[in-house]
N, C-alpha and C positions, 0 to 999 in steps of 0.2 A: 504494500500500500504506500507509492510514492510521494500520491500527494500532484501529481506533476500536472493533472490535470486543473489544478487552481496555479495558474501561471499568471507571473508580471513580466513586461520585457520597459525599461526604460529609456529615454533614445534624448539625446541633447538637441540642441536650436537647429542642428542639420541632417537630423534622422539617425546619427551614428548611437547605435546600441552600446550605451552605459553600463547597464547591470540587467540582471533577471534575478528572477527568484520562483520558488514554487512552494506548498506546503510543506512546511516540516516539523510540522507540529509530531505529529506520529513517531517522526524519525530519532527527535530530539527533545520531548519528550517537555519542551519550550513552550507555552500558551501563545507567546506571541510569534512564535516565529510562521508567521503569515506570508504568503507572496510578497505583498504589498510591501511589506516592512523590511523584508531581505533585500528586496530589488530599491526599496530606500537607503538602507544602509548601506548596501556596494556602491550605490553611486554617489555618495555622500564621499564617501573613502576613493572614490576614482577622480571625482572635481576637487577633492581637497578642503572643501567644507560643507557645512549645512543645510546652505542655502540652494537649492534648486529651482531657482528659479525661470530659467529657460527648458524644464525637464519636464517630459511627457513622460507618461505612465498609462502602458496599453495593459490590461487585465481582464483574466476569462471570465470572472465575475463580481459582481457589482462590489466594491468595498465595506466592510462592515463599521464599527462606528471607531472603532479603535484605527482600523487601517486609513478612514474618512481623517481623525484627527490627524494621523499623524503627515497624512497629504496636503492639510493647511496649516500645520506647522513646519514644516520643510519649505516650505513654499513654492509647491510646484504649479509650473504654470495648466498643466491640462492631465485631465486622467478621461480615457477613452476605456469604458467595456465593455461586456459582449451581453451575459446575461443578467436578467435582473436576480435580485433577491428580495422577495416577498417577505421572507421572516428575518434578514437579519439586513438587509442594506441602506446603505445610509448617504447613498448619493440622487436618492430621487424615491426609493421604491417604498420603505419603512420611515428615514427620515431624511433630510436634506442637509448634512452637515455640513458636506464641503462647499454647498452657497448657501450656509446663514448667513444674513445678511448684517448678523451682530457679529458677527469675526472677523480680524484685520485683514485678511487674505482668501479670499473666494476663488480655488482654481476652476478653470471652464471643465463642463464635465460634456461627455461625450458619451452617448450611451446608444445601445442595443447593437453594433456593429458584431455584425456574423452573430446576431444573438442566438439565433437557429441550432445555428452549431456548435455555439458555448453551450447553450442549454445542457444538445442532444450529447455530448461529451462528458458534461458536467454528469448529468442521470447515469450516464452509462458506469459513471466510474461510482458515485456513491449506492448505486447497484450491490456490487460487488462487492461493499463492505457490511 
């Protein structure tokens, strides 16, 4: 159970791929260690600080509120993903964290791209467990 199917890939102002991450909560055994927050923290450590602000964030599904926070404290500029999350997301579906409109930093969110196939991916793998 790799987890691989909850993927991040993050990519700077000219598409060049930063960091990834996938779940590995299972693997390591880490509450947080979510796509989202692996693929934050490598690119963090690839740019040299905190601040990502010209950093996109593509992900198979929707951010939860934890991964939400920590995409408007890094300050990324866009998070683009695929399927939604009805019970846990927090970029449109459950709650809207990364554009409250009371937080300093609102990145552009992008949603449902290849949602079909995050879904059908997504199902297929929490299937199997």
């Amino acid at each position: 159970m790799s987890g691989r199917q909850l993927g991040a890939v993050g990519a700077g102002p000219d598409g060049t791929e930063l960091a990834t991450g996938h779940n590995e909560r299972e693997a390591t055994g880490d509450p947080t260690a979510h796509a989202e927050i692996l693929a934050l923290r490598r690119a963090a450590e690839a740019v040299g600080e905190w601040r990502l602000t010209d950093f996109t964030l593509v992900v198979t599904l929707e951010p939860c509120t934890m991964c939400a926070g920590a995409l408007v404290q890094s300050r990324v500029a866009r998070v683009v993903y695929g399927a939604r999350d009805e019970k846990a997301g927090a970029a449109g579906s459950l709650w809207d964290v990364i554009r409250d409109r009371r937080l300093n930093h609102r990145p552009e969110v992008i949603a449902g791209v290849l949602e079909r196939e995050c879904a059908e991916q997504l199902t297929a793998f929490f299937r199997t467990l």
